[in-house]
N, C-alpha and C positions, 0 to 999 in steps of 0.2 A: 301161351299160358304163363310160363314164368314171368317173359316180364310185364302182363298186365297185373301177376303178383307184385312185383317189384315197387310197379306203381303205387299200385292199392295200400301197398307199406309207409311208402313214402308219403302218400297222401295222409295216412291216420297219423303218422309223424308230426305232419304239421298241424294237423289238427291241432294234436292231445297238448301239442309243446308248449310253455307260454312264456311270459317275456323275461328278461333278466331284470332285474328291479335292486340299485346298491345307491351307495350316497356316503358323504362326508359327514360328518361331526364335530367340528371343529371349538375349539375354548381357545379365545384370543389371538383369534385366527391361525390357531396350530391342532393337527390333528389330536381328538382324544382317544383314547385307547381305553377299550375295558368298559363301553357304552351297552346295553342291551337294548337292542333294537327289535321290536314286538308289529309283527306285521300279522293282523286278522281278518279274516276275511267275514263277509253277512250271515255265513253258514255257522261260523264259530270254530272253522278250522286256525288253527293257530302257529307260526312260525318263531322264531327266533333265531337272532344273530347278533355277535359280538365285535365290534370295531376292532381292528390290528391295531397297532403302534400310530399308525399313518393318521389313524379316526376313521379307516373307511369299512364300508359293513356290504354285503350283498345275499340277495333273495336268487335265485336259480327255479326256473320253471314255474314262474308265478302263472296261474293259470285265468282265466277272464271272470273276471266276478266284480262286487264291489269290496274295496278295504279299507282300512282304517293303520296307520301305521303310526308309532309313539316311541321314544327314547327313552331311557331310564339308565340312574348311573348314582348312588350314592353321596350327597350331596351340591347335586347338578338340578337346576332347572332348564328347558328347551326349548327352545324357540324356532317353529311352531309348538303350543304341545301337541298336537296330533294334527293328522293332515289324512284326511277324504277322499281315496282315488277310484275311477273308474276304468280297471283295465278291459278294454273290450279287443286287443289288437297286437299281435306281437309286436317285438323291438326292445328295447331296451327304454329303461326307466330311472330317471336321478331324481332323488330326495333327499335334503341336506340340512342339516339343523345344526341351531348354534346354540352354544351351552353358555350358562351363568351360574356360576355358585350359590350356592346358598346355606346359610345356616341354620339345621335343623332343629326341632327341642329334642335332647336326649329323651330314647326311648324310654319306656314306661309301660310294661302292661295294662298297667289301670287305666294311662292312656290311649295308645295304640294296639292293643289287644283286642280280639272279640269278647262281647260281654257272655259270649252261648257258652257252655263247658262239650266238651267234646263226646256228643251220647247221640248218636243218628238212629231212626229207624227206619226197617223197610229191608231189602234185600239189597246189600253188597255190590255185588253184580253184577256187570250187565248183560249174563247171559245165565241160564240158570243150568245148574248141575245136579243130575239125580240121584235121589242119595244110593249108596253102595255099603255094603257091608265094613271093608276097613278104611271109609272117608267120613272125619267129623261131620256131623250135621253145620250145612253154614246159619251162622246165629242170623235172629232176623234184627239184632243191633250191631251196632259198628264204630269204631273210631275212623276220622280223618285226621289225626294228628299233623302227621305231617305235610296235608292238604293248608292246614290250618297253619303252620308254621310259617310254610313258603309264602301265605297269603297274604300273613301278618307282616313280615318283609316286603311283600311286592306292594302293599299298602304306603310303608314307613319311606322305602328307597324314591317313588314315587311322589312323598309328597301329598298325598293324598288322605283323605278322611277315611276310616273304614266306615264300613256298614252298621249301622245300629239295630240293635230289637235290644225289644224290653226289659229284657233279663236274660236269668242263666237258661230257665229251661224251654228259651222261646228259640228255638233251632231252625235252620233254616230246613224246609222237608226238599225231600226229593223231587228235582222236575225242577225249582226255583232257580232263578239265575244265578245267585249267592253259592248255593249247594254245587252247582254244576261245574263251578267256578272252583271250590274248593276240592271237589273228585275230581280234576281234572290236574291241578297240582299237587295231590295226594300222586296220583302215577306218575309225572316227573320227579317226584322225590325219590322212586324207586333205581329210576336214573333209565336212560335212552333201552337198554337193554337189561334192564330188571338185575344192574350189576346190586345194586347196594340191598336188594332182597336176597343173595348171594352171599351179602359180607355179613349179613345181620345174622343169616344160616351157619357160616363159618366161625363166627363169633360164639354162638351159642354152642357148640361144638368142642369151645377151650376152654381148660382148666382157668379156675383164676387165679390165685398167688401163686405163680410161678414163673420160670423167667420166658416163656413160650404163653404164657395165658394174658387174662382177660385186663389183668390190671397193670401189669408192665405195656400191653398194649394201649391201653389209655394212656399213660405215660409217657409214651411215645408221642400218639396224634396229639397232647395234649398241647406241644412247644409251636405248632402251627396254628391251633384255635387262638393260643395265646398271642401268636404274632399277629391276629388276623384280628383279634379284639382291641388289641394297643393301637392298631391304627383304625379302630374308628368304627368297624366291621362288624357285623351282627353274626351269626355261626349258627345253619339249623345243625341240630344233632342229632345221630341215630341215641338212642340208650338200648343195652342189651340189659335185657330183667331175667330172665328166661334162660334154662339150658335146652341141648335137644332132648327132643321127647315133649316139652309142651306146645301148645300152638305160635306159628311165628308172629301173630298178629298179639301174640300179649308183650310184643314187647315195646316201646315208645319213640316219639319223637319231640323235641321241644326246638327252644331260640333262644339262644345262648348270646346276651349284649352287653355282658361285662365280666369283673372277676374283682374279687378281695383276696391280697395276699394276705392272711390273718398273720403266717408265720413261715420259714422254709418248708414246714411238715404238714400246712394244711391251707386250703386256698378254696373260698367259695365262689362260684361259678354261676350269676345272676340268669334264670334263665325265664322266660316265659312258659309257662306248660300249658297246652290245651284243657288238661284236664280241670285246672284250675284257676276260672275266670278272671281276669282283676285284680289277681293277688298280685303285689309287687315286694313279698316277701321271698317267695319260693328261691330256691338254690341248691346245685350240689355240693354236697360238703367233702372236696376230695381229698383224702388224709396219704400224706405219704409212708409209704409202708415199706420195709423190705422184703423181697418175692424170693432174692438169693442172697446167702452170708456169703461175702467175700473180705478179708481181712484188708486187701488192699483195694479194692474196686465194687463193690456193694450194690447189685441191681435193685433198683423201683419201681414201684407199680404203685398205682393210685384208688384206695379203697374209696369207695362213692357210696354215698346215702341221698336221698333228698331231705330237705328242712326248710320249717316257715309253711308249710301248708298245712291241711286239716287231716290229710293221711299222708305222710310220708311213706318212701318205700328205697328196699334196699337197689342200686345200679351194680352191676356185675364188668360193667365197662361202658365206653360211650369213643364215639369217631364224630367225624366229622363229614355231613350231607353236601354233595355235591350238588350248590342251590345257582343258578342263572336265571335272574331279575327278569319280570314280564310284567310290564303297564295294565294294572287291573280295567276292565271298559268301564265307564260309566253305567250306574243303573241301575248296578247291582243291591 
């Protein structure tokens, strides 16, 4: 009995197991590094992996199906750009693509933006919750900001057109390929393990001017957004609005693709907002402030407003969204 368990084990092993599926990326016949490699399958399950130093990238336990695989890398085109596989067989699998630069048009929301404002309806969701005495009623609108953020990036790094409708209040509904697409990088923006739904929780939790709060915190992430915009980089951002005690879904996400040093004490921060289609005015206006008087050593923190849209609103703080580039399908 045991070992025709044994067996029986080892057979569903082989079964369930599927192949190893990796590949080179090479620019000038040397490995790239820092490439996103986007492997999907017919169903719409969705992988991602990032090239080492070397250029090389691999898939672990690819299971039999049909896919579709594509590179993506900030101003790189690939060669293929995507490639059609039918895995029906274990073994291992190489797919390798070669990269050429290219020169992008600086971003623009009016041009690379969605033309919709960010106002979905329908239920949240995908499983429903009954309501209980001390849990909010879940509303039957919603943002996908940072659905929309990631999207508008995976667009731009890409290379690609986004998707058009008519206007602002022409949304994509629920079920659509567009919508599904953008709920689906709405929950990686929360990050692999709902870490940055955590920081947005702990965020809201701190005081602001002071040298432990909200805005010496910004201050801090802000010399990496900074380094990450000078070279070229787009930066989605959490924004904290919100303390505890109000719902965490009021508080936002945007796409941060430049920055004006107006002065030492004030620097506005170009950013795309969901909430605000097309506008290519919008900005944080971050004023530097002191959080602690020191006569010899003076801590900062950075007081944030939005400006240039048709409601501004006050930021309590803002980080920066751990985003990894994913080759939007055609179709959408």
């Amino acid at each position: 009995m045991k070992k025709f368990i044994l067996h029986l084990v080892l057979l569903l092993s082989l079964i369930i197991a599927g192949c190893n599926l990796s590949g080179t990326i090479t620019y000038n016949q040397n490995g790239l590094e820092g490439v996103a490699v986007t492997l999907r399958c017919s169903d719409g399950v969705t992988k991602t992996a990032v090239t080492d130093s070397n250029g090389k990238y691999s898939f672990s336990d690819v299971t039999k199906g049909s896919y579709t695989i594509a590179a993506s890398k900030l101003g790189y085109s690939f060669y293929p750009e995507s490639i059609n596989m039918d895995i029906n067989k274990d073994g291992a699998k190489d797919v390798d693509f070669e990269a050429n630069t290219i020169a992008l048009i600086p971003f623009k929301p009016s041009l690379h933006g969605f033309c919709f404002t960010n106002y979905f309806t329908g239920y949240p969701l995908p499983f429903l919750i009954p309501g209980l005495p001390d849990i909010p009623q879940i509303p039957d609108t919603y943002g996908l900001c940072g659905g929309m953020s990631f999207s508008v990036y995976d667009y731009y790094i890409a290379n690609k057109t986004i998707p058009s409708t008519s206007g602002e209040w022409d949304i994509p509904e629920q079920g659509t390929p567009l919508h599904q697409y953008i709920y689906w990088r709405q929950i990686n923006s929360f990050g692999k393990k709902g870490e940055f739904i955590s920081k947005f929780a702990k965020w809201m939790d701190m005081p602001d001017g002071t040298s432990v709060g909200t805005q010496k915190k910004t201050y801090d992430e802000f010399e990496e957004i900074r380094s990450l915009l000078d070279a070229g980089n787009l930066v989605p951002l959490g924004l904290v609005k919100v303390k505890t005690g109000a719902m965490l879904w009021k508080n936002h996400q945007v796409l941060a693709y430049g920055y004006v040093a107006i002065s030492d004490d004030l620097i506005h921060i170009k950013i795309y907002d969901p909430n605000a289609p097309l506008n290519d005015s919008i900005a944080i206006k971050a004023e530097r402030v002191i959080v602690e008087d020191s006569v010899s050593n003076p801590i900062y923190g950075y007081k944030c407003v939005t400006i240039g849209g048709d409601y501004n609103y006050t930021i309590r703080g803002f980080f920066k969204m751990n985003y990894v580039p994913v080759v939007p399908p055609d179709g959408l």
